[in-house]
OpenMM code with the backbone's topology and positions (N, CA, C; nanometers):
from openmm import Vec3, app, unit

residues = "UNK UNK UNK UNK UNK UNK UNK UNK UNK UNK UNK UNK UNK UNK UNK UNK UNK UNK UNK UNK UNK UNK UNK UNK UNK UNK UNK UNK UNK UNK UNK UNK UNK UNK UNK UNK UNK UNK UNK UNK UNK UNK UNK UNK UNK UNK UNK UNK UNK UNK UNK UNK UNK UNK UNK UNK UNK UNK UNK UNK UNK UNK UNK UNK UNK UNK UNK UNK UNK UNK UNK UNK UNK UNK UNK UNK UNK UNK UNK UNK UNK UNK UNK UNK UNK UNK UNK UNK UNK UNK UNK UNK UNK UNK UNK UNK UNK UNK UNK UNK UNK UNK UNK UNK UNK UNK UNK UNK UNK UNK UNK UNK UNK UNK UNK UNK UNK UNK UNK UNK UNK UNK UNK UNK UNK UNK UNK UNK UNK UNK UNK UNK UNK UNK UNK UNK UNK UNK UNK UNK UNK UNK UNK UNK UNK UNK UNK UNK UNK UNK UNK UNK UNK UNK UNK UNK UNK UNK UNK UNK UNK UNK UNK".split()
positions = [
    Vec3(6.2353, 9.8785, 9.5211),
    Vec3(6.0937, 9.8951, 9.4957),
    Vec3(6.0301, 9.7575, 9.4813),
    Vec3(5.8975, 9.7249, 9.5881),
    Vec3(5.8362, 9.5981, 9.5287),
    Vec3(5.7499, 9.5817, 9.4393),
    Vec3(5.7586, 9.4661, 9.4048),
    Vec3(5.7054, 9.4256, 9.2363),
    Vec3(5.5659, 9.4403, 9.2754),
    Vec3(5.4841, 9.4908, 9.1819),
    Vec3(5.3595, 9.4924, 9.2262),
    Vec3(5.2473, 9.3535, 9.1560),
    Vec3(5.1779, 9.2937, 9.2466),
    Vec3(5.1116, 9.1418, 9.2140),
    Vec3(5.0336, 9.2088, 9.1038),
    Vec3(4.9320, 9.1176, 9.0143),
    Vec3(4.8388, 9.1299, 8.9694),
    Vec3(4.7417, 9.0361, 9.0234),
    Vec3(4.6751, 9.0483, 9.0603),
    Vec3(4.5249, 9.0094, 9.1158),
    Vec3(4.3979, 9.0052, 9.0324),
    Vec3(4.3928, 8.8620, 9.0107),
    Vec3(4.2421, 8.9143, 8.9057),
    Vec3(4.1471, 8.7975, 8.9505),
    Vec3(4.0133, 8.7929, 8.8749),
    Vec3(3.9539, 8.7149, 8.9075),
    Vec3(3.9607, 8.5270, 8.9064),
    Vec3(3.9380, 8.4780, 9.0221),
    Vec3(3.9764, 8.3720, 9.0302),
    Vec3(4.0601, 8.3593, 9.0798),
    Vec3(4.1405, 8.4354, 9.1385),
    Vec3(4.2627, 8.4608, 9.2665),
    Vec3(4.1813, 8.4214, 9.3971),
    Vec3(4.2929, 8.3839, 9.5064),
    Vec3(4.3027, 8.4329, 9.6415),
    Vec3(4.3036, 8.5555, 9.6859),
    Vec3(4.2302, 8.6277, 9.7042),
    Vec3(4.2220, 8.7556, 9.7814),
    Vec3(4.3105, 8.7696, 9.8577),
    Vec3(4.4583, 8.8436, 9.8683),
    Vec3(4.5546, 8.8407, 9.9579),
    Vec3(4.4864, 8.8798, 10.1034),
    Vec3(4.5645, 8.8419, 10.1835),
    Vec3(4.5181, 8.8726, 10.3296),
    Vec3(4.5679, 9.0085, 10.3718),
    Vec3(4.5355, 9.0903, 10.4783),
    Vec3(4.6394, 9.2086, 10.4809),
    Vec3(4.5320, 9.2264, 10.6236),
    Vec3(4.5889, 9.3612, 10.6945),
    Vec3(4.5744, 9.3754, 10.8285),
    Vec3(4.5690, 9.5324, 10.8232),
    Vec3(4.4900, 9.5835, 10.8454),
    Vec3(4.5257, 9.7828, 10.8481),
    Vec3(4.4484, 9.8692, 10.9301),
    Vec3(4.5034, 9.9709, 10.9652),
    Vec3(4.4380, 10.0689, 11.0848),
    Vec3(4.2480, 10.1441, 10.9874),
    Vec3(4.2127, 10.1434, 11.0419),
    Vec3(4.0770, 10.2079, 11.0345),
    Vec3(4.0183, 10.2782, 11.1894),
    Vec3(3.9346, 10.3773, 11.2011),
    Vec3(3.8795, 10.4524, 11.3064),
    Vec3(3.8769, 10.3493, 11.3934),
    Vec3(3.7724, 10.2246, 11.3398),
    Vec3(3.7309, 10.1399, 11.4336),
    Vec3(3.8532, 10.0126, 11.4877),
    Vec3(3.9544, 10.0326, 11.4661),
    Vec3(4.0788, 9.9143, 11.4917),
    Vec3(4.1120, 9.8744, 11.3376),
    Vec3(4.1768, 9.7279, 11.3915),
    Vec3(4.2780, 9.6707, 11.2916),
    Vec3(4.1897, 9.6281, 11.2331),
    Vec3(4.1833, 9.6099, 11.0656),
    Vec3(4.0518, 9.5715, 11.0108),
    Vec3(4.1382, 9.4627, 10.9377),
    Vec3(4.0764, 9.3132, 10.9295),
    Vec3(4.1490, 9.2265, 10.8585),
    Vec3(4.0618, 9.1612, 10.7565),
    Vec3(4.1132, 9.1330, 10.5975),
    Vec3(4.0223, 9.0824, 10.5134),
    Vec3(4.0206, 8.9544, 10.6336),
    Vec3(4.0844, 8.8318, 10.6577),
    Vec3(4.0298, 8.7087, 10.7086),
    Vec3(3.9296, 8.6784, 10.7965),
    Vec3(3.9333, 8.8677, 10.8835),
    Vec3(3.8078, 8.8204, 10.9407),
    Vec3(3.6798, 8.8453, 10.9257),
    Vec3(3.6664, 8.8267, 10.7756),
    Vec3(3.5188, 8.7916, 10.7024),
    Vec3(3.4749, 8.7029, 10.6240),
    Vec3(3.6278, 8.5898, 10.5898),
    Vec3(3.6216, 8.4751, 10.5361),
    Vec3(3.5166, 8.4066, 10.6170),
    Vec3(3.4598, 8.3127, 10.5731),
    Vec3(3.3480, 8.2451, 10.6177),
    Vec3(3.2249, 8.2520, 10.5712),
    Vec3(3.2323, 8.4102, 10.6206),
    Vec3(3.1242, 8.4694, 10.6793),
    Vec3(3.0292, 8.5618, 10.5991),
    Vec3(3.1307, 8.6440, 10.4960),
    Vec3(3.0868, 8.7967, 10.4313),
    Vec3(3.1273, 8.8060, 10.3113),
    Vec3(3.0637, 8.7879, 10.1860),
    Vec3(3.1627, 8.8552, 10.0538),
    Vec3(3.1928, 9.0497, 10.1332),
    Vec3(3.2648, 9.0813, 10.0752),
    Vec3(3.3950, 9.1839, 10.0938),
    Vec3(3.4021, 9.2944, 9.9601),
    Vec3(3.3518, 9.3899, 9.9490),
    Vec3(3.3635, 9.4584, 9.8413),
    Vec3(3.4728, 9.5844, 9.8567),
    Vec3(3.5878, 9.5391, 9.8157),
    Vec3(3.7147, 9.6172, 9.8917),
    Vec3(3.7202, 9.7356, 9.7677),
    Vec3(3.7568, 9.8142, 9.8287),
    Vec3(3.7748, 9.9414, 9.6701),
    Vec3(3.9204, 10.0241, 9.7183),
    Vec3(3.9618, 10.0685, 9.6092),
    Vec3(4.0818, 10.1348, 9.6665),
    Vec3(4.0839, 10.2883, 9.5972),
    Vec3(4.0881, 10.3873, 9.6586),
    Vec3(4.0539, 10.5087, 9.5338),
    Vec3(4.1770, 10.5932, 9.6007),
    Vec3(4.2181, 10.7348, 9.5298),
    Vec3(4.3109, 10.8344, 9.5553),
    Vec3(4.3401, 10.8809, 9.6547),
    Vec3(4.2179, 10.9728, 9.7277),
    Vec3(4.2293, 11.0319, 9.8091),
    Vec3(4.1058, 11.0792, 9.8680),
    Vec3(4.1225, 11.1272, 10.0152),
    Vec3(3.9946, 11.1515, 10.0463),
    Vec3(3.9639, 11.3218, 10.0692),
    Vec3(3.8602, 11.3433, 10.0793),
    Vec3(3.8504, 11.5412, 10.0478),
    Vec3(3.8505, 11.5707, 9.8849),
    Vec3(3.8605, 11.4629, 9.7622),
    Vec3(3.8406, 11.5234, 9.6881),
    Vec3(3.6933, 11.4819, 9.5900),
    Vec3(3.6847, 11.5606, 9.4819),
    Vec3(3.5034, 11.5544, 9.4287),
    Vec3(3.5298, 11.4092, 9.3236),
    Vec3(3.5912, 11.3630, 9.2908),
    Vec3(3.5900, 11.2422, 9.2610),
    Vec3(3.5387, 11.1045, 9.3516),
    Vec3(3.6664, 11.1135, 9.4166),
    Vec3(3.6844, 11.0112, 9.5477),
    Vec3(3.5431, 11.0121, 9.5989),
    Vec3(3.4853, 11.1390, 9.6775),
    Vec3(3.3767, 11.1416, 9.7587),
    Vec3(3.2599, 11.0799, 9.6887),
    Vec3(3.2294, 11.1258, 9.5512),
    Vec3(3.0835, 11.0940, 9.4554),
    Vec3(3.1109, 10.9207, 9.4650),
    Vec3(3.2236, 10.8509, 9.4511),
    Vec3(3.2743, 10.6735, 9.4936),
    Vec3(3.2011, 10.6749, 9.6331),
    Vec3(3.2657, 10.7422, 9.7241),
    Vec3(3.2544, 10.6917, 9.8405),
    Vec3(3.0916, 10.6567, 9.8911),
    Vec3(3.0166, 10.8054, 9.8519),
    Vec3(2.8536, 10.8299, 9.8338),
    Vec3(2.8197, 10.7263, 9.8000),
    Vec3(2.8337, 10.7086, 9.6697),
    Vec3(2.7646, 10.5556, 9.5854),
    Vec3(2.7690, 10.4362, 9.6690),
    Vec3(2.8483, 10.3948, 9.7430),
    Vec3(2.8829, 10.2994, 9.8352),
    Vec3(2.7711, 10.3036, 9.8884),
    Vec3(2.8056, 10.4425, 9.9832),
    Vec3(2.6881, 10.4563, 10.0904),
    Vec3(2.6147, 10.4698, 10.0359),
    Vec3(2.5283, 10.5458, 9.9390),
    Vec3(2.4181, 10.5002, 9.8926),
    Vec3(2.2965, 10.3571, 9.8513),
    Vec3(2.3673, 10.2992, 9.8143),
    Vec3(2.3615, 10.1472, 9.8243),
    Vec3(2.3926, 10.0692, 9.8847),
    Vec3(2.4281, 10.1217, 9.9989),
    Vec3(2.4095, 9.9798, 10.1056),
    Vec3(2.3874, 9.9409, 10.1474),
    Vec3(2.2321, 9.9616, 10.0805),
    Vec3(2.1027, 9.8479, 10.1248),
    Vec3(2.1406, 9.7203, 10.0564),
    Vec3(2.1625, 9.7615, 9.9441),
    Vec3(2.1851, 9.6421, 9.8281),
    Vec3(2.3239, 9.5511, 9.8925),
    Vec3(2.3911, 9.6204, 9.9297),
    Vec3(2.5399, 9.5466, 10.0001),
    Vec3(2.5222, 9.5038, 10.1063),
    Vec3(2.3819, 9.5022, 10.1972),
    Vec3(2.3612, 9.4168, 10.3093),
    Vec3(2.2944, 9.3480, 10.2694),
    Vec3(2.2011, 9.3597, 10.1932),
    Vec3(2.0983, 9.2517, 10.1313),
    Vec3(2.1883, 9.1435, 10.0764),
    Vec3(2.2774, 9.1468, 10.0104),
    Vec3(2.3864, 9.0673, 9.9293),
    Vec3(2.4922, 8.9967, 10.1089),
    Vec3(2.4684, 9.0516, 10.1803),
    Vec3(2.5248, 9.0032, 10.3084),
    Vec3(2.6931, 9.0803, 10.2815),
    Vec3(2.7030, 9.1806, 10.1571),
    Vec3(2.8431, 9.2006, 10.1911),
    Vec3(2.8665, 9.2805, 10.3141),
    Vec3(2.9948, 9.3211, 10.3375),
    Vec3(3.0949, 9.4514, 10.3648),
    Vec3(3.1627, 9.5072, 10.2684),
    Vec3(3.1446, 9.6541, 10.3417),
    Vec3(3.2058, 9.7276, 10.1924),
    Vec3(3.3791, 9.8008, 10.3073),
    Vec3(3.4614, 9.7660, 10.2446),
    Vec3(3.5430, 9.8308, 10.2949),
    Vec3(3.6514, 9.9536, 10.1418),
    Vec3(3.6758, 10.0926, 10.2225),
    Vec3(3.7746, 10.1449, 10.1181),
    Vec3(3.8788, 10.1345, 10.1861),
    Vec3(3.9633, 10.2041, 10.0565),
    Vec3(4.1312, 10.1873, 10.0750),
    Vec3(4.2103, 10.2911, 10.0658),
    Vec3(4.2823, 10.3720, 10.0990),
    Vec3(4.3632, 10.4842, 10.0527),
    Vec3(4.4923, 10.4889, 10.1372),
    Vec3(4.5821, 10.5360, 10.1238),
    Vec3(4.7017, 10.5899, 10.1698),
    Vec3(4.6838, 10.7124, 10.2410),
    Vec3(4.6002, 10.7686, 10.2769),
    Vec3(4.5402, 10.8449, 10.3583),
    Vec3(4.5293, 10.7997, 10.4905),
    Vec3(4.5653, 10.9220, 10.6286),
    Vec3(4.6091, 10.9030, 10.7493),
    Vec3(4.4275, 10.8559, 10.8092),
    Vec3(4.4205, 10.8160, 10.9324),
    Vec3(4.3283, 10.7036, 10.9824),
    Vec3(4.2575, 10.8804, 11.0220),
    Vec3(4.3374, 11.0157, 11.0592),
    Vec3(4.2536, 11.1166, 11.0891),
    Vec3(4.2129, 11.1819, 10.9628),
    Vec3(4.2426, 11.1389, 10.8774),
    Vec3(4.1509, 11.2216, 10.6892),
    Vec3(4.0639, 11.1305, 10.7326),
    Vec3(4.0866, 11.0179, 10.7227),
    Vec3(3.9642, 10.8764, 10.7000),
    Vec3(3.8627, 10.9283, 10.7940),
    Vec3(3.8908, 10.9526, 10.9020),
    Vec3(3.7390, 11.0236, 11.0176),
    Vec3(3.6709, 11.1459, 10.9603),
    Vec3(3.7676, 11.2242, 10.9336),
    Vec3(3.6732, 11.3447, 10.9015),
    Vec3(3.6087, 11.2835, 10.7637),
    Vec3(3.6533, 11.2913, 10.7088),
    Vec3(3.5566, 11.2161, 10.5386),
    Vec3(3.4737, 11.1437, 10.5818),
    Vec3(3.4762, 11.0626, 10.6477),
    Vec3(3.3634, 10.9665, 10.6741),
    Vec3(3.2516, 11.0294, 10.7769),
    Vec3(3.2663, 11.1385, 10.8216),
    Vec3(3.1970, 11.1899, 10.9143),
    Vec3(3.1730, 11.3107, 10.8444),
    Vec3(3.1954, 11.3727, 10.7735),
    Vec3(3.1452, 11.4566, 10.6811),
    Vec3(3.0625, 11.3878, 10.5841),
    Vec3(3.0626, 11.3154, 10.5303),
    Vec3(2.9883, 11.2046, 10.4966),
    Vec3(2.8967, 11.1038, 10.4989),
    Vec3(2.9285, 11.1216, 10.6130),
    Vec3(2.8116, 10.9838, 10.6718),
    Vec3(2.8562, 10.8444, 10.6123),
    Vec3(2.9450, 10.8128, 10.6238),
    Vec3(3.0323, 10.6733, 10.5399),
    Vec3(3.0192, 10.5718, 10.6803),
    Vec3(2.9214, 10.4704, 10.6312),
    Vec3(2.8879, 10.3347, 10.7448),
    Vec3(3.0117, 10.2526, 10.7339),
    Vec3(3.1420, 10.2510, 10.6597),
    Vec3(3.1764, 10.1606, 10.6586),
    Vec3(3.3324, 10.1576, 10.6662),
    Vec3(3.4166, 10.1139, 10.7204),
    Vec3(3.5456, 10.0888, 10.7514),
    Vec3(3.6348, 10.2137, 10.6052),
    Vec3(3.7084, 10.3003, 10.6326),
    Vec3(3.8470, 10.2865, 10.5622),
    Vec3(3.9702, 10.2964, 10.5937),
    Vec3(4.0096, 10.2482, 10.5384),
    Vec3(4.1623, 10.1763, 10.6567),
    Vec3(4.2552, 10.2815, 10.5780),
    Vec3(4.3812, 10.2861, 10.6678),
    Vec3(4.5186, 10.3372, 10.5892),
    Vec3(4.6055, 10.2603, 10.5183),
    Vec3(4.5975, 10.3200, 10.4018),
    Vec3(4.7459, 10.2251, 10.3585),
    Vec3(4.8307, 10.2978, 10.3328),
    Vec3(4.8835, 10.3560, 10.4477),
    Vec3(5.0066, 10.4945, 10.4320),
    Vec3(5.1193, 10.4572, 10.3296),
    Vec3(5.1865, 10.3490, 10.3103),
    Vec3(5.2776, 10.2549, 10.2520),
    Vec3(5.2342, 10.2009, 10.1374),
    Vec3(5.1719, 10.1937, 10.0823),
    Vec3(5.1341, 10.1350, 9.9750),
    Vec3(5.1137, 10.0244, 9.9755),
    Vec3(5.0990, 9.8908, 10.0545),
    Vec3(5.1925, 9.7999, 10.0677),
    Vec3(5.0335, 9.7070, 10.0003),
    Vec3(4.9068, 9.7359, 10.0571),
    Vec3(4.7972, 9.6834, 10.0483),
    Vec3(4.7747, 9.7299, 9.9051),
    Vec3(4.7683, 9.8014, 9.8450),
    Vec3(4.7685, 9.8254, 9.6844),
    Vec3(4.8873, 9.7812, 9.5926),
    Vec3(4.9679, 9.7551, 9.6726),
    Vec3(5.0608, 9.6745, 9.5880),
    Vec3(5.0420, 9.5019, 9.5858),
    Vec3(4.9733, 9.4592, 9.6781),
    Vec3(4.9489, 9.3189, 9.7162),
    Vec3(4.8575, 9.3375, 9.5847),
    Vec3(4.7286, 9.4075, 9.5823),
    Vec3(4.6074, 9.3820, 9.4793),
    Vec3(4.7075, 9.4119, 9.3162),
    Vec3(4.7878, 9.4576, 9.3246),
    Vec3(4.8384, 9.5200, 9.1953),
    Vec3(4.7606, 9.6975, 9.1779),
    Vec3(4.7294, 9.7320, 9.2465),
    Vec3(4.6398, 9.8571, 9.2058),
    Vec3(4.7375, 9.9595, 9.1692),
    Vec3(4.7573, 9.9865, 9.0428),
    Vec3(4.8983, 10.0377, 9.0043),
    Vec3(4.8807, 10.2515, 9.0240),
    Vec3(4.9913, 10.3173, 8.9977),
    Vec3(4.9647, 10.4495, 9.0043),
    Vec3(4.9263, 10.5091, 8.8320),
    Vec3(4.8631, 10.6177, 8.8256),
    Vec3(4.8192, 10.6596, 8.6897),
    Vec3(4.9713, 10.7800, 8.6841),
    Vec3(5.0240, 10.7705, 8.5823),
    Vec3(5.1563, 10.8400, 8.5424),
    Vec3(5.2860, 10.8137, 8.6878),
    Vec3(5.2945, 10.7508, 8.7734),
    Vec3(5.3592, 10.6689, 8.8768),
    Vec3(5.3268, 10.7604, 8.9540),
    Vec3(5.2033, 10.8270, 8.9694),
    Vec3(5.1775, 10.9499, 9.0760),
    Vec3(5.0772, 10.9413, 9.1528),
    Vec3(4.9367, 10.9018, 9.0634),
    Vec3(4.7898, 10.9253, 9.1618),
    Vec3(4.7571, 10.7463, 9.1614),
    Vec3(4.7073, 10.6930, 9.2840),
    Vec3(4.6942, 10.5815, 9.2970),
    Vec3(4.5699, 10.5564, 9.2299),
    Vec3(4.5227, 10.4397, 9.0849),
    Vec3(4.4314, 10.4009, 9.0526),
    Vec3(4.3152, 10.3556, 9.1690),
    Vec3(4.1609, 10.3626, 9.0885),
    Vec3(4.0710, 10.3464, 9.1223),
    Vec3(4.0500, 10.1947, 9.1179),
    Vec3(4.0112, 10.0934, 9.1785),
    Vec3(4.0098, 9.9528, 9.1388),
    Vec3(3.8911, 9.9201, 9.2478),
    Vec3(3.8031, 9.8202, 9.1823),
    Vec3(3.7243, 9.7539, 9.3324),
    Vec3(3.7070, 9.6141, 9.2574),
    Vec3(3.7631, 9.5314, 9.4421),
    Vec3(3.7636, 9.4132, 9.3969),
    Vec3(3.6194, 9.3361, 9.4821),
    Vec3(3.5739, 9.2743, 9.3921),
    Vec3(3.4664, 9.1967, 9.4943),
    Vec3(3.5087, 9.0435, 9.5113),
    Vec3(3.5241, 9.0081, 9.6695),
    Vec3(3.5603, 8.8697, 9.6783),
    Vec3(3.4205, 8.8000, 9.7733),
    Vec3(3.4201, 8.6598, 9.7002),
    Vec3(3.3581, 8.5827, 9.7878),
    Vec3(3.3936, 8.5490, 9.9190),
    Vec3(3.2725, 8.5118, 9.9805),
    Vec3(3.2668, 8.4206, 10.1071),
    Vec3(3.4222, 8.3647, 10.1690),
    Vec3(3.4579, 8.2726, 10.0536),
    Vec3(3.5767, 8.1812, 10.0520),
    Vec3(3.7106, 8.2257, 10.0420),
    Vec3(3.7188, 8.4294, 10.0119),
    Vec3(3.8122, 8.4528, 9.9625),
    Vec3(3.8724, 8.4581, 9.8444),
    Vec3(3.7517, 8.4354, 9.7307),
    Vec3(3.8302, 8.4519, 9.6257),
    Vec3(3.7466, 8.5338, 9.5262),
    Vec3(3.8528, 8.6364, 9.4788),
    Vec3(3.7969, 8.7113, 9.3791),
    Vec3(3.7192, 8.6770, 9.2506),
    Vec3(3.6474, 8.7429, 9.2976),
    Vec3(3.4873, 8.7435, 9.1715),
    Vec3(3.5058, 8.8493, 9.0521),
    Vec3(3.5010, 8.9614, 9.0822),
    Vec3(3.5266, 9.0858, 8.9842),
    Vec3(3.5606, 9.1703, 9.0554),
    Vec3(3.6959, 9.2266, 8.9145),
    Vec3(3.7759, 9.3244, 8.9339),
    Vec3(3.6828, 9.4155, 8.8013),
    Vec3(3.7103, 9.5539, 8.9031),
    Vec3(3.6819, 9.6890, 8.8055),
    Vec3(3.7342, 9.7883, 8.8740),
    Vec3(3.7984, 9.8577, 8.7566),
    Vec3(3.8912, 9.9458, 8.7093),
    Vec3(3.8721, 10.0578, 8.6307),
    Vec3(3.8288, 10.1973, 8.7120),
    Vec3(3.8135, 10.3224, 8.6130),
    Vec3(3.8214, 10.4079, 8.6952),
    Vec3(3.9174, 10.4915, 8.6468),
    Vec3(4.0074, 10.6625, 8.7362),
    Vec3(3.8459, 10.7440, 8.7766),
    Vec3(3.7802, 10.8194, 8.6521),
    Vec3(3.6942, 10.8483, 8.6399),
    Vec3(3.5614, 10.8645, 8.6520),
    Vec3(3.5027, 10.6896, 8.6806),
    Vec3(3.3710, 10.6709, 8.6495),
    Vec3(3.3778, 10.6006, 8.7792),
    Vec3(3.3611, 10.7024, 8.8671),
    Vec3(3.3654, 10.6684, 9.0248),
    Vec3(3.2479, 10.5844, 9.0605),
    Vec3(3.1092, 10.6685, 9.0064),
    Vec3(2.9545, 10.6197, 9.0938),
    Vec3(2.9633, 10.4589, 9.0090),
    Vec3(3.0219, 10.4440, 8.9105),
    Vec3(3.0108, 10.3065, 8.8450),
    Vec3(3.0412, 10.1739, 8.9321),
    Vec3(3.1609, 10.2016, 9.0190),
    Vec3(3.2231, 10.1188, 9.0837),
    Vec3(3.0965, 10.0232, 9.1945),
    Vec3(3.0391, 10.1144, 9.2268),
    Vec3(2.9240, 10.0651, 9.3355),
    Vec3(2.8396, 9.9631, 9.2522),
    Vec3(2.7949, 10.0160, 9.1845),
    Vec3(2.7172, 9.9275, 9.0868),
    Vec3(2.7364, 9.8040, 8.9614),
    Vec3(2.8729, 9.7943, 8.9858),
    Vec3(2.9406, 9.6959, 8.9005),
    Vec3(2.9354, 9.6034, 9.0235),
    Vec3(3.0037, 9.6176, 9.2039),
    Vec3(3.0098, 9.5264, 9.2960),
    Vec3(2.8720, 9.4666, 9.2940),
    Vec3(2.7568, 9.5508, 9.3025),
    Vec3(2.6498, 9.5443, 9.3033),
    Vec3(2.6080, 9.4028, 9.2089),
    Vec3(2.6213, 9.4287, 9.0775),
    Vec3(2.6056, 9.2870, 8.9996),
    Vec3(2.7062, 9.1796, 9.0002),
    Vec3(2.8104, 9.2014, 9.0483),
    Vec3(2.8604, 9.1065, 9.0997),
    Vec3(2.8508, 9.0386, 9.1929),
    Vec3(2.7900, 9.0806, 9.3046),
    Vec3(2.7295, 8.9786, 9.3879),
    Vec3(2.5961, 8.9302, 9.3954),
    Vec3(2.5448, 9.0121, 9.2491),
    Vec3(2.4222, 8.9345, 9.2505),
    Vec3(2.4714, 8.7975, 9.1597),
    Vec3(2.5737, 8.8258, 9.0772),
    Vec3(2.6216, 8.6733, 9.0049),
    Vec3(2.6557, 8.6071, 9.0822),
    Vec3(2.7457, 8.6157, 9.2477),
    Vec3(2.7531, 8.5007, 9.3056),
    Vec3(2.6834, 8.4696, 9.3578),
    Vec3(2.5005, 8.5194, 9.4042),
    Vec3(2.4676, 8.4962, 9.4930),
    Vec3(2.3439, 8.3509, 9.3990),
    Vec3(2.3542, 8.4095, 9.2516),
    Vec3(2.2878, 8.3471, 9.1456),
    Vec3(2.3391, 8.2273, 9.1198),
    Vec3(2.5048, 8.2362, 9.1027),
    Vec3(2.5693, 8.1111, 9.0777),
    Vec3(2.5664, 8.0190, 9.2051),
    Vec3(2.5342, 8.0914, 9.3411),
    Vec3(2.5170, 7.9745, 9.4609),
    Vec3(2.3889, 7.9017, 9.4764),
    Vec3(2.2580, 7.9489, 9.4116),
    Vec3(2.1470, 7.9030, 9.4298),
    Vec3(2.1188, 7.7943, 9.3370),
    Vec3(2.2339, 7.7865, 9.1576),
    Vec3(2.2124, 7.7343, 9.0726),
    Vec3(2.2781, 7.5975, 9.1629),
    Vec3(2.4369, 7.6286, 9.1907),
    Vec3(2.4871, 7.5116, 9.2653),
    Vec3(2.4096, 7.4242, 9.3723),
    Vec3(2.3537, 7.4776, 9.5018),
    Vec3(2.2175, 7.4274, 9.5382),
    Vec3(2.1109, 7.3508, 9.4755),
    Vec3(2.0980, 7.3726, 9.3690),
    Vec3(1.9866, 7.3428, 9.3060),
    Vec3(2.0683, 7.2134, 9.2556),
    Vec3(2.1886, 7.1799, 9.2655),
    Vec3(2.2633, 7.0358, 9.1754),
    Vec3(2.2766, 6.9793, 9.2320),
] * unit.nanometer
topology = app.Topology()
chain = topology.addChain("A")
for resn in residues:
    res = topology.addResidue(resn, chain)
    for name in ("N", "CA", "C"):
        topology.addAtom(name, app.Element.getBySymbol(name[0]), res)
C-alpha cells in the first residue's frame, strides 16, 4: 500500500496526468498560465457530490473572472464523469482517478478507509498551493472558500505590484 503525501499550503502542487471526456488533462498544462481549483469528492450520481459539483458551476463566473480552471476528481469511470456532467451541465473537466493514485499524491485520505474525502485545493499560477479545504459534508462551501482564495492571491499580487 502507498504512503499517502500530505499536501498543504505552500507546497508544490504535484503534477499528475488523467483521462477526462475531453483527453488527458494535465495540472502542468496550466502552470504559467491559470490558478487551478482542483477538488476531489466521492462519487458522482450522488445528492452530496452533485450540490459540490452545482456550486462550481454555479460560480463560474467568479472562477473566470479570477482567470481560474476548475477541475474535479473522483475514482469514477470517464463514462459516470459524462453522464453527470451532462446531466448537469458541468463546464468543466473531471478526470478519473480509477486508482487512487492522484488522491494519494494530494494526501486526500478515505473517511473510515472506505468513502474518499472531500478536499479542494486551490493552486497558483506557479503551482503552488494557496488553500486547502476539507469537509465530507459542507459540499456548496467548497466553491466559495476557492472563491476567497483567489481573491487573496489575486489581492496579494496587486499589493506585490504595488512594491
Amino acid at each position: 500500500m502507498a504512503r499517502i503525501a500530505t499536501i498543504g499550503v505552500g507546497d508544490p502542487a504535484p503534477d499528475f496526468a488523467a483521462p477526462s471526456k475531453g483527453g488527458i488533462v494535465r495540472l502542468s498544462d496550466y502552470r504559467g498560465k491559470h490558478p487551478v481549483v482542483l477538488y476531489f469528492y466521492p462519487r458522482d450520481h450522488t445528492s452530496v457530490c452533485t450540490a459540490q459539483a452545482c456550486s462550481f458551476r454555479d460560480h463560474l463566473e467568479s472562477f473566470r473572472a479570477a482567470g481560474a480552471v476548475v477541475i474535479g476528481v473522483s475514482g469514477d469511470s470517464i463514462a459516470s464523469h459524462e453522464r453527470f456532467a451532462g446531466k448537469h451541465a458541468l463546464p468543466f473537466p473531471l478526470v478519473s482517478d480509477a486508482d487512487g493514485s492522484i488522491r494519494r499524491l494530494y494526501g486526500v485520505p478515505k473517511l473510515l478507509g472506505l468513502i474518499p474525502s472531500r478536499v479542494t485545493f486551490v493552486i497558483d499560477r506557479e503551482g503552488i498551493v494557496r488553500s486547502v479545504y476539507s469537509a465530507l459534508f459542507e459540499s456548496e462551501r467548497h466553491a466559495l472558500e476557492a472563491i476567497a482564495a483567489l481573491e487573496r492571491i489575486s489581492a496579494a499580487q496587486s499589493e506585490a505590484g504595488r512594491a
